[in-house]
TILUM-586775 format. One line per 4 residues: their letters; for each residue x, y, z of C-alpha. Coordinates in steps of 0.05 Angstrom, whole numbers. Example, Ala and Ser with C-alpha at 12.3 -4.5 7.8 and 13.67 -1.06 7.14 Angstrom:
BEGIN
as = 246/-90/156 | 273/-21/143
END
This chain:
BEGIN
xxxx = 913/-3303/-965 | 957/-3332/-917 | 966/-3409/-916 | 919/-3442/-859
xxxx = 948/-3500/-817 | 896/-3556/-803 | 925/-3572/-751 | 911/-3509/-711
xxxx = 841/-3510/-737 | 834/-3578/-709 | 860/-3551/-645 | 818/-3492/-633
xxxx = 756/-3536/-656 | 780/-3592/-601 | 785/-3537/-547 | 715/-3499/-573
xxxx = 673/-3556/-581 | 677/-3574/-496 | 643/-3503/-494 | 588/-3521/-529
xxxx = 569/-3586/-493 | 582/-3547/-421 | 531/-3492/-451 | 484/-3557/-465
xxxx = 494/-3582/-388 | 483/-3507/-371 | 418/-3505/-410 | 393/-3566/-372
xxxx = 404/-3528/-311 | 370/-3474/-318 | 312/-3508/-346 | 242/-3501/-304
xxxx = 182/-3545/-321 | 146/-3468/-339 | 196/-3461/-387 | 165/-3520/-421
xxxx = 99/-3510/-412 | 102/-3444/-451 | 98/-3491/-522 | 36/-3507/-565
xxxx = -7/-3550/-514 | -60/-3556/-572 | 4/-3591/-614 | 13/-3650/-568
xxxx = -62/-3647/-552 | -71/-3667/-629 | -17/-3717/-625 | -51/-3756/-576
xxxx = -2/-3748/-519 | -23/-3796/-458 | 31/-3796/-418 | 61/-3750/-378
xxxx = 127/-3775/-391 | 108/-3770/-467 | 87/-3701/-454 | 150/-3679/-416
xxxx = 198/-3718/-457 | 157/-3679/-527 | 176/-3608/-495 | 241/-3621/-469
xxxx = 274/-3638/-543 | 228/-3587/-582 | 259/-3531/-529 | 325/-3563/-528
xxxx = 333/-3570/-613 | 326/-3501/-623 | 372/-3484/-563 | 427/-3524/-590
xxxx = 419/-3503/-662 | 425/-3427/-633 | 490/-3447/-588 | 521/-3499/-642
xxxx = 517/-3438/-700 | 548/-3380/-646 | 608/-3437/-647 | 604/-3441/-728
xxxx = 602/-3363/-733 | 663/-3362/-682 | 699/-3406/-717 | 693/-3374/-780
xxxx = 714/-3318/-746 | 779/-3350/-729 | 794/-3374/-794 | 802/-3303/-830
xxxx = 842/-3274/-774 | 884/-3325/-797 | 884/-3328/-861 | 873/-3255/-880
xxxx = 875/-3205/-812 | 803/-3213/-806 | 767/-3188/-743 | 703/-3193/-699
xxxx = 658/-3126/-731 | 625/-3083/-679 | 575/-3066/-733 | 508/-3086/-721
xxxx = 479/-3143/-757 | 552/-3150/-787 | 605/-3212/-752 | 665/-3203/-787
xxxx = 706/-3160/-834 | 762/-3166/-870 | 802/-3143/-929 | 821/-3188/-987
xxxx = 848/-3171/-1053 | 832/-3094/-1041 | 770/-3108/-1017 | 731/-3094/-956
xxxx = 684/-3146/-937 | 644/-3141/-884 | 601/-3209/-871 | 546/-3229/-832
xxxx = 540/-3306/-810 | 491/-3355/-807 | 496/-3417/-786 | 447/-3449/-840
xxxx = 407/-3426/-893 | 339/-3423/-852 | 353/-3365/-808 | 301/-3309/-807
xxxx = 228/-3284/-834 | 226/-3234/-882 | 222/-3171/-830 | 286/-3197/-806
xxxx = 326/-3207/-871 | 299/-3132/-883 | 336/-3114/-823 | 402/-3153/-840
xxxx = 398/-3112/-912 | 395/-3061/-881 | 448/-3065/-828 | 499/-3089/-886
xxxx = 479/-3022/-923 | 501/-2976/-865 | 558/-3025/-854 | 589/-3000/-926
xxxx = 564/-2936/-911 | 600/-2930/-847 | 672/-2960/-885 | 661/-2915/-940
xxxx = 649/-2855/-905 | 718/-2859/-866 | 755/-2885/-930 | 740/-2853/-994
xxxx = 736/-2902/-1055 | 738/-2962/-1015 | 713/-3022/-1053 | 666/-3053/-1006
xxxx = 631/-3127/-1012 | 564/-3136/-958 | 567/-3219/-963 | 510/-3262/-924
xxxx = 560/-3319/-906 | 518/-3383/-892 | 569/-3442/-855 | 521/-3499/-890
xxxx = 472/-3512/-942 | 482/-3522/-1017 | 454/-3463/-1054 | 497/-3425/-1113
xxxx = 521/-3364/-1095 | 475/-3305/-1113 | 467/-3228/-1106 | 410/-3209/-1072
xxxx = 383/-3148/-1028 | 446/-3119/-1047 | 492/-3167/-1017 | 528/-3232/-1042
xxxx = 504/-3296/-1010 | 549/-3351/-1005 | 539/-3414/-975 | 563/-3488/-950
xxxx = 633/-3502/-984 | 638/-3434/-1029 | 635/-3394/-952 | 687/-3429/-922
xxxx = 727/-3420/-983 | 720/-3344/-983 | 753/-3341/-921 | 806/-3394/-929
xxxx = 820/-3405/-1000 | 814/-3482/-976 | 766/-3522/-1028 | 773/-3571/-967
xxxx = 759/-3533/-899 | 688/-3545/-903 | 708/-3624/-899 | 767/-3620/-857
xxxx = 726/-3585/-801 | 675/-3648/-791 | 717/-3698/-752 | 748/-3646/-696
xxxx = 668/-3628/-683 | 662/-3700/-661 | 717/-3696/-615 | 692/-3741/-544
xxxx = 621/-3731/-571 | 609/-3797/-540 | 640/-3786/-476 | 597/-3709/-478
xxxx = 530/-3743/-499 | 533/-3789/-444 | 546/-3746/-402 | 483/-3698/-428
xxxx = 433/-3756/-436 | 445/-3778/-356 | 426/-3707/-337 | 371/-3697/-391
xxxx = 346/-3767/-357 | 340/-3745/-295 | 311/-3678/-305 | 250/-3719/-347
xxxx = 250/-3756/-288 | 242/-3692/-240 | 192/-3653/-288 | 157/-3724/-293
xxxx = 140/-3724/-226 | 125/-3650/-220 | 85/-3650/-277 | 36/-3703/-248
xxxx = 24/-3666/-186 | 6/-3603/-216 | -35/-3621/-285 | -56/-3700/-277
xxxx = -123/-3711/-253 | -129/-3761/-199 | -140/-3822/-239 | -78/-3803/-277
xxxx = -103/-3770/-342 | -61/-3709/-369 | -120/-3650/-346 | -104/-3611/-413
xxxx = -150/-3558/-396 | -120/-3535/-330 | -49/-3539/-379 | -82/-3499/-427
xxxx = -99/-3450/-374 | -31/-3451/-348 | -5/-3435/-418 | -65/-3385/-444
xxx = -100/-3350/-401 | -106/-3284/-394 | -58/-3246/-343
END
């Protein structure tokens, strides 16, 4: 493989990482109190919920954790991505299912990344066998005798690499050493991540305030009965009832 500066991997994460916290202020945005609303009411019911700032604040970081994990591993997967062109001529696959290929060694890998190593149900991980099986198909098809490796490449976790579903799963350290042949990149990556997190954060928790502050107020004059109490059955209504 071909050596891999640091440096410019520090430099692309640097540049990458202000995408991801814009998408964040994006997904603030775009955000409607409905959007909300559409989680488990019967959850927060259960949790004893009073408040409607409670309520609000509840549904806001359950809808905004898995929005962030979802944007945060598209930026691990492109990164990846980014470190084989470099270090091996690897590029973006337009296979389905499949995120990169690249040949090493005389052989044809073509991987699919995850960010971590809870990513799918079992109807999906059928459909990610199967999309790696027409992947190697497709390669060997159009070049006869290729040696072809499917690999589930998983960008952190700590599970030994196995062979299963009829592709190699590698994950945490041993994945970013597949594509780098750097026992170190999996380390070396953590401190550009952080770069102005603080400056970004602050900037994300003033406009997370105020939009609390905004569904707050909304949220009281659409589902708070008059003496102030959450009215969880018009909410439940508003989230379940029939169309």
């Amino acid at each position: 493989m071909n050596p891999l500066d640091i440096g410019n991997v520090q430099q692309y994460v640097n540049e990458n990482i202000v995408i991801f916290h814009q998408h964040r202020i994006k997904l603030l945005e775009q955000m409607k109190l409905g959007n909300l609303l559409r989680k488990n009411p019967y959850l927060f019911k259960a949790k004893n919920i009073q408040t409607a700032n409670e309520l609000v604040s509840g549904l806001l970081e359950e809808l905004l954790s898995s929005s962030e994990e979802k944007l945060f591993g598209d930026f691990l997967e492109d990164l990846a991505v980014y470190v084989a062109q470099i270090t091996c001529g690897g590029h973006k696959s337009s296979a389905p299912g499949v995120d990169l290929e690249f040949i090493h060694e005389g052989i044809h890998y073509v991987v699919s990344i995850k960010s971590g190593p809870s990513w799918g149900n079992s109807s999906q991980q059928d459909k990610l066998e199967q999309d790696l099986k027409n992947a190697v198909a497709r390669i060997k098809q159009s070049k006869h005798g290729a040696n072809v490796q499917p690999v589930l490449g998983i960008c952190y976790g700590k599970t030994k690499t196995s062979y299963l579903r009829g592709y190699r799963k590698v994950v945490g350290q041993s994945f970013w050493y597949l594509i780098s042949e750097n026992p170190d990149l999996y380390t070396d990556i953590i401190e550009p991540v952080g770069y102005r997190a603080k400056e970004h954060n602050e900037a994300f928790a003033l406009e997370k305030s105020k939009l609390v502050n905004r569904f707050t107020h909304q949220f009281i004059e659409e589902f708070c009965n008059p003496d102030g109490g959450i009215d969880w059955v018009k909410l439940v209504q508003f989230n379940s009832r029939n169309l």
